[in-house]
C-alpha positions as CSV (number, residue, x, y, z in Angstrom):
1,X,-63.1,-58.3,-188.7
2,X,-59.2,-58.3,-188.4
3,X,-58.9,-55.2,-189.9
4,X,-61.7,-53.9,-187.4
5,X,-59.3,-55.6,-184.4
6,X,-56.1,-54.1,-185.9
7,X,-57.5,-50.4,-185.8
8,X,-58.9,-50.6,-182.6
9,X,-56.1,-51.9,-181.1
10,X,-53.8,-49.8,-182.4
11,X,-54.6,-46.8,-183.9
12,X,-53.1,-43.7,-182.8
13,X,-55.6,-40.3,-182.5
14,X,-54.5,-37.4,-182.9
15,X,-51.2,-35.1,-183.5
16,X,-47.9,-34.5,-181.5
17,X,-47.9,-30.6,-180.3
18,X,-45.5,-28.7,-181.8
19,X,-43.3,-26.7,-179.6
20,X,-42.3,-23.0,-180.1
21,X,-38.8,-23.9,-178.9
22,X,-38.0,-27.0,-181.5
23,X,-35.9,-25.8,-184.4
24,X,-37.2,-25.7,-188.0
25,X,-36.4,-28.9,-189.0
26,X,-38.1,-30.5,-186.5
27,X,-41.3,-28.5,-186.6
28,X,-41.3,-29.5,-190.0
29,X,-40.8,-33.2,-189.2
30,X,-43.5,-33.1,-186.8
31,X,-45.9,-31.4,-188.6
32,X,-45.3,-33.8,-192.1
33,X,-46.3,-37.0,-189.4
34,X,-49.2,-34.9,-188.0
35,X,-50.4,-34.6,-191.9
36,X,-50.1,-38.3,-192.4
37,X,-52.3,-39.1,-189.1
38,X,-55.0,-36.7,-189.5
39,X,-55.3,-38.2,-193.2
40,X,-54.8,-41.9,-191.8
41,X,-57.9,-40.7,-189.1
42,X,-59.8,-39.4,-192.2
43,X,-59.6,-42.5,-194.4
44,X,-60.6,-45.0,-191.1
45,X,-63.2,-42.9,-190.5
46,X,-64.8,-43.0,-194.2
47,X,-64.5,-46.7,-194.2
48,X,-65.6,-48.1,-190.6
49,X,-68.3,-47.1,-188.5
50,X,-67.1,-44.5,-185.5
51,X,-68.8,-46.9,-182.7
52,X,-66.7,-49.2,-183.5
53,X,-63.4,-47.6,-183.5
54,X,-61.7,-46.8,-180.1
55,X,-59.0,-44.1,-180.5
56,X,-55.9,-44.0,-178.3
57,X,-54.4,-40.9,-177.5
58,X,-51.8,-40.0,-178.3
59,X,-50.8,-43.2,-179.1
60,X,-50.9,-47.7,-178.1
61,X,-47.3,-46.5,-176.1
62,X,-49.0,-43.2,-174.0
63,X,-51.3,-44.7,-172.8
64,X,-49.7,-48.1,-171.9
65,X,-46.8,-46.0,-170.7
66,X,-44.3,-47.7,-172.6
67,X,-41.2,-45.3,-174.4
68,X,-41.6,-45.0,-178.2
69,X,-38.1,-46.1,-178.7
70,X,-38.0,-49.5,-179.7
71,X,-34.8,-50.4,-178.3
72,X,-36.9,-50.3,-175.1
73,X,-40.5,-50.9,-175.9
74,X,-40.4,-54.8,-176.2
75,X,-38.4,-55.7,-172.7
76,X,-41.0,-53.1,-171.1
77,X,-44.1,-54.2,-172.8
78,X,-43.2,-58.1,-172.0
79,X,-42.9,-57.0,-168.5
80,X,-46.0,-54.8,-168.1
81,X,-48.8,-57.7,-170.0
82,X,-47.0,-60.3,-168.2
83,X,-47.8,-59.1,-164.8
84,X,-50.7,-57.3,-165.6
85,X,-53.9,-58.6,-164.1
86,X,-57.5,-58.3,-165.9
87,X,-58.9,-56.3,-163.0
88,X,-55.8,-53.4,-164.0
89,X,-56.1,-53.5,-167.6
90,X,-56.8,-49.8,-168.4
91,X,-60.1,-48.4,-169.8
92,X,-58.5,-47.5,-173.1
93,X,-57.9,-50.8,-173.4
94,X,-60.4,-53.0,-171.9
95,X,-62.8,-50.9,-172.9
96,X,-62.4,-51.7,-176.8
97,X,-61.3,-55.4,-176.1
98,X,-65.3,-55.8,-173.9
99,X,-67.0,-54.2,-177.1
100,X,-65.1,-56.7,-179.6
101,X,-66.2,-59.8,-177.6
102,X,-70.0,-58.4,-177.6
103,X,-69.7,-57.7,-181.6
């Protein structure tokens, strides 16, 4: 069950778009993390049942709205769950936490 709780929580779906304009290194970059999800996605999906996986897209911090950088992402999280009330929780999110509690 925790493992269940940690990848619908958490998981990330999908891949970053990679821009024409980015130089090679980059592309590159990008495209090596897009490899790793899209086999991450694979194995999850050959191990746990797909109605009981929520994916967030792109990622836990898009949808949230929260920066990737961490040098931000922990004063702006606190912020946002601390005065966030259950009737604004977003779907991606209450969504997944509602089918837990029914499990």
């Amino acid at each position: 069950m925790l493992l269940m709780l940690l990848l619908v929580s958490k998981h990330r779906n999908g891949t970053s778009e990679i821009k024409p304009e980015w130089d090679e290194s980059r592309k590159a970059r990008e495209e090596g993390e897009n490899a790793k999800h899209r086999r991450w996605n694979k194995a999850i999906l050959d191990v746990c049942h797909n109605e009981k996986l929520f994916w967030l897209s792109p990622s836990f911090e898009g949808v949230m709205g929260l920066p990737q950088s961490e040098s931000e992402k922990i004063d702006r999280a606190l912020a946002l769950f601390s005065a966030m009330k259950r009737d604004n929780v977003p779907a991606a999110l209450s969504d997944p936490i509602e089918k837990l509690l029914k499990l």
